[in-house]
N, CA and C of each residue as an Amber inpcrd file, in Angstrom:
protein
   237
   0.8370000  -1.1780000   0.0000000   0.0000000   0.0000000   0.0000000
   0.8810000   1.2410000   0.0000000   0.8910000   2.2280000  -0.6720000
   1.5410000   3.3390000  -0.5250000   0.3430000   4.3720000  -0.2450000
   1.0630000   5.3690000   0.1970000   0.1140000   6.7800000   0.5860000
   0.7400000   8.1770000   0.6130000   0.3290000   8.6310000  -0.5320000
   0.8480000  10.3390000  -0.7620000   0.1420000  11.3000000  -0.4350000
   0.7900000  12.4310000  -0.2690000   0.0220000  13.9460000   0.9190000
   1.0570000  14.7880000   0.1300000   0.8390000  15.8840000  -0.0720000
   1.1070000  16.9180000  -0.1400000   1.0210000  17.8090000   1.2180000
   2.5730000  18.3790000   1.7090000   2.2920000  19.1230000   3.1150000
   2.4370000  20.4410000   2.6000000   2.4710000  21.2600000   3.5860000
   2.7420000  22.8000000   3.9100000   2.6990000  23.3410000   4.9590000
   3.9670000  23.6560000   5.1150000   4.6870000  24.2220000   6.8000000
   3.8890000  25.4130000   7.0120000   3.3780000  25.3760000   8.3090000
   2.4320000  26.8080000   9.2150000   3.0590000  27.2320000  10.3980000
   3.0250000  28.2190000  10.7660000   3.5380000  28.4990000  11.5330000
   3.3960000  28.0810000  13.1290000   2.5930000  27.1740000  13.4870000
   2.7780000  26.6890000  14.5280000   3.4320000  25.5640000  15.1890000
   3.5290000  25.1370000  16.1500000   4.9480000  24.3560000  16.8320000
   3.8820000  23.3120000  17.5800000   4.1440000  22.7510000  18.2510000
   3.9700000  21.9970000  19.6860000   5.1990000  20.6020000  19.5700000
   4.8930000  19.6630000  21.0720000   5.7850000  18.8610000  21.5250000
   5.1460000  17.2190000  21.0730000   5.6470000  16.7690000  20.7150000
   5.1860000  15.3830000  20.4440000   6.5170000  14.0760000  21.0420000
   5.6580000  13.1150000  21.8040000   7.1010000  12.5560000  22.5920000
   8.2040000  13.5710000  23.0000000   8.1290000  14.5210000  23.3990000
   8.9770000  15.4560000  24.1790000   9.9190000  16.0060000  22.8390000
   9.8490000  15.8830000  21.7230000  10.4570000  16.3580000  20.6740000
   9.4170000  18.0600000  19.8820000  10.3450000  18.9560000  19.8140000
   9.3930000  19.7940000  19.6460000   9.6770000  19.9440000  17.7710000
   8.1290000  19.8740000  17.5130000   7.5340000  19.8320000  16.1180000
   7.1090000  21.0940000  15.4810000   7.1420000  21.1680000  14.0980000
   6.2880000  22.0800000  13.3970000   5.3680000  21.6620000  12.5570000
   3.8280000  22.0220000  13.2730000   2.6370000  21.2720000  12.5750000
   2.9420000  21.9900000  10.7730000   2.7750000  20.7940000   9.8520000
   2.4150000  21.0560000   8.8630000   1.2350000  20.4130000   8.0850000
   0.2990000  21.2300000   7.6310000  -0.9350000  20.6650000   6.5900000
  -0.4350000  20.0600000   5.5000000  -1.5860000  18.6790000   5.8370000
  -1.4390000  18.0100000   4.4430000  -2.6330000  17.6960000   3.8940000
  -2.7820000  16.9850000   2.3800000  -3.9390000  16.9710000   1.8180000
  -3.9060000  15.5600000   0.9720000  -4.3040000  14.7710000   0.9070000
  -4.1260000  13.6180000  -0.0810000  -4.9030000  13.8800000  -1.1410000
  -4.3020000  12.9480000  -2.1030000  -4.9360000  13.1640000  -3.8760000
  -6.7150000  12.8280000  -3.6650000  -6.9340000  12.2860000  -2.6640000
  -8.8710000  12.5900000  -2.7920000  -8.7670000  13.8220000  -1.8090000
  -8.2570000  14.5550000  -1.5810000  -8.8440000  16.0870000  -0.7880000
  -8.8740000  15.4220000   0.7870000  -8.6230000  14.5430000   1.4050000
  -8.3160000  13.8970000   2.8790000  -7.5950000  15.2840000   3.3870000
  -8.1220000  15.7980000   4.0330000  -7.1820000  16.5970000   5.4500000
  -6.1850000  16.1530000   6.2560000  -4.8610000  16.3530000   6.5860000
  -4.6400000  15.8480000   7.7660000  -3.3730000  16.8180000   7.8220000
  -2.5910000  16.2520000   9.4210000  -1.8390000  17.1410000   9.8480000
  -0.5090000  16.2330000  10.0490000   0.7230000  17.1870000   9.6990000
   2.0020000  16.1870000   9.9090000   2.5400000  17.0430000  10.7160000
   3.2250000  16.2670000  11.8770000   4.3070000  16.8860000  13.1000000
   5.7770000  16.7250000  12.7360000   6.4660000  17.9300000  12.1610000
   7.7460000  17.2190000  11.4920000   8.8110000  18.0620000  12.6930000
   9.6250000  17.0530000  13.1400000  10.7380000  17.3270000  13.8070000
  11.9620000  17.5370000  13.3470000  12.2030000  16.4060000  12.5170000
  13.4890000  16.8050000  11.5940000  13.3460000  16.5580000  10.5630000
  13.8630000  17.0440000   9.1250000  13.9910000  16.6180000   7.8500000
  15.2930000  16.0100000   7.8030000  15.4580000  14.8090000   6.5940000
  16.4280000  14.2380000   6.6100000  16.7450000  14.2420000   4.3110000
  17.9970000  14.5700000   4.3750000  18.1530000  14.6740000   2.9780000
  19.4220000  13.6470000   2.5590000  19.3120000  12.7220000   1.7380000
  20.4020000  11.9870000   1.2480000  22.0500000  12.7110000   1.3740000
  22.7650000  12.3530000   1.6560000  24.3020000  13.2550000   1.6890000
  24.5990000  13.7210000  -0.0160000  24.5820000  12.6460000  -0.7140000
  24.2800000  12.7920000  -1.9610000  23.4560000  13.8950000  -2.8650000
  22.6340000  14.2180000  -2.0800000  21.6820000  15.0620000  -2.6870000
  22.2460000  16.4440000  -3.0960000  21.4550000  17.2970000  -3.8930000
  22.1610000  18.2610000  -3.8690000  20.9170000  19.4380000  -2.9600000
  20.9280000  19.7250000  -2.2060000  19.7070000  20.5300000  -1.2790000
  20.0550000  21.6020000  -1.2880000  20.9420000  22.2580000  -1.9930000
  21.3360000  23.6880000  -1.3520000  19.4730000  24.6810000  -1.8720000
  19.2230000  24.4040000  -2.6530000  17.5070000  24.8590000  -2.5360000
  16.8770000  24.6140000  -1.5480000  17.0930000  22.8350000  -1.0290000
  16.0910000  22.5540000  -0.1490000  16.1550000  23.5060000   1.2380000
  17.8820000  23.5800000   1.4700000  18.0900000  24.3460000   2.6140000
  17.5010000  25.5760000   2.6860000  18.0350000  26.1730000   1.9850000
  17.2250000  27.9830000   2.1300000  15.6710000  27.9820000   2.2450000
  15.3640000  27.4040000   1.3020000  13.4150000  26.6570000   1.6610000
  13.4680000  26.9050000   3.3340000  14.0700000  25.9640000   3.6460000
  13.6550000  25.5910000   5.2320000  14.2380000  26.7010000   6.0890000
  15.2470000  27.4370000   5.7430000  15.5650000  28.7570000   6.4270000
  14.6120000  29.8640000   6.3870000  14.0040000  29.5950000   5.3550000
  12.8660000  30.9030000   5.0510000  11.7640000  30.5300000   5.8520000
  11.5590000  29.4200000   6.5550000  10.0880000  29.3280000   7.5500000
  11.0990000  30.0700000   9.0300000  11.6240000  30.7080000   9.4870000
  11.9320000  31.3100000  10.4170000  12.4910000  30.4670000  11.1840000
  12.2280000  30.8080000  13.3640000  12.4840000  30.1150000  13.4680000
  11.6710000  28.9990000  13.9800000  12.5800000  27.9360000  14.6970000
  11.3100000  26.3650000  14.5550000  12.3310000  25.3990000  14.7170000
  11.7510000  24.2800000  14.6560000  12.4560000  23.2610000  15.0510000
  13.0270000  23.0580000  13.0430000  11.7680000  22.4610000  12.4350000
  12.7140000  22.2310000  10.9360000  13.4600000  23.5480000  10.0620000
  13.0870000  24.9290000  10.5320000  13.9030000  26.0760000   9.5760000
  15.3760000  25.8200000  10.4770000  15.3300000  25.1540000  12.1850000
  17.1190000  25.1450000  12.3560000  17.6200000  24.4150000  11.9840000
  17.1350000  23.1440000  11.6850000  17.5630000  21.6130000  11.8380000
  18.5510000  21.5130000  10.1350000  18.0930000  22.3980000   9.3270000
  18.6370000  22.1910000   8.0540000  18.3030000  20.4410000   7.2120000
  19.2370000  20.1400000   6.8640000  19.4550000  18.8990000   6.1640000
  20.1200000  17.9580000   7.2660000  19.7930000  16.9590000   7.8140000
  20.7810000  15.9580000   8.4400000  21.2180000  14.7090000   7.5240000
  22.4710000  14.3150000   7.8800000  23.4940000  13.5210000   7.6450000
  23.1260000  12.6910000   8.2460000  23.0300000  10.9450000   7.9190000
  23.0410000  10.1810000   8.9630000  22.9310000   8.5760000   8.2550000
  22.6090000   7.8420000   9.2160000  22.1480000   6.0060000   8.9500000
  21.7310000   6.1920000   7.4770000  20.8540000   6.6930000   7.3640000
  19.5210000   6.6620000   5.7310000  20.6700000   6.7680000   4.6810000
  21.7450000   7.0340000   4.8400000  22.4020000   7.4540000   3.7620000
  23.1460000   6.0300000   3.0800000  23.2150000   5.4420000   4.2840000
  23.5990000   4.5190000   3.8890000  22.6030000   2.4720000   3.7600000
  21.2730000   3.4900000   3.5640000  20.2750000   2.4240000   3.1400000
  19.3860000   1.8460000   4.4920000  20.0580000   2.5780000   5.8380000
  19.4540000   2.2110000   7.0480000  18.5910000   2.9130000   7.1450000
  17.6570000   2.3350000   8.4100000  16.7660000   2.9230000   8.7130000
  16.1370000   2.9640000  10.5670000
């Protein structure tokens, strides 16, 4: 089963498991509402993000405009 959403970062925050989040709206391809709590974004090392970064600098501040791009396990197929 797969499942796609389209989000969009808002300006509000709260704590989820003691990790602090930035609620973002999402919408699925039938018009479904829902809400995503994103704590960190994670971008391949590989990738080239220097777009993605400034994107996420331009939502102010927050937990994902500091967090930037992280480095980590995923890069190397873990999870």
């Amino acid at each position: 089963m797969q499942l796609e959403i389209t989000i969009r970062p808002t300006d509000e925050f709260t704590n989820v498991r003691g990790a602090p989040c930035r609620v973002w709206q999402g919408v699925s391809p039938d018009g479904v509402p829902c809400l995503v709590y994103v704590s960190e974004i994670a971008v391949p090392a590989h990738a080239q993000s220097s777009e993605f970064d400034a994107a996420l600098q331009k939502l102010g501040e927050g937990p994902t405009a500091m967090l930037g791009t992280l480095r980590g396990p995923h890069d190397q197929g873990k999870r």
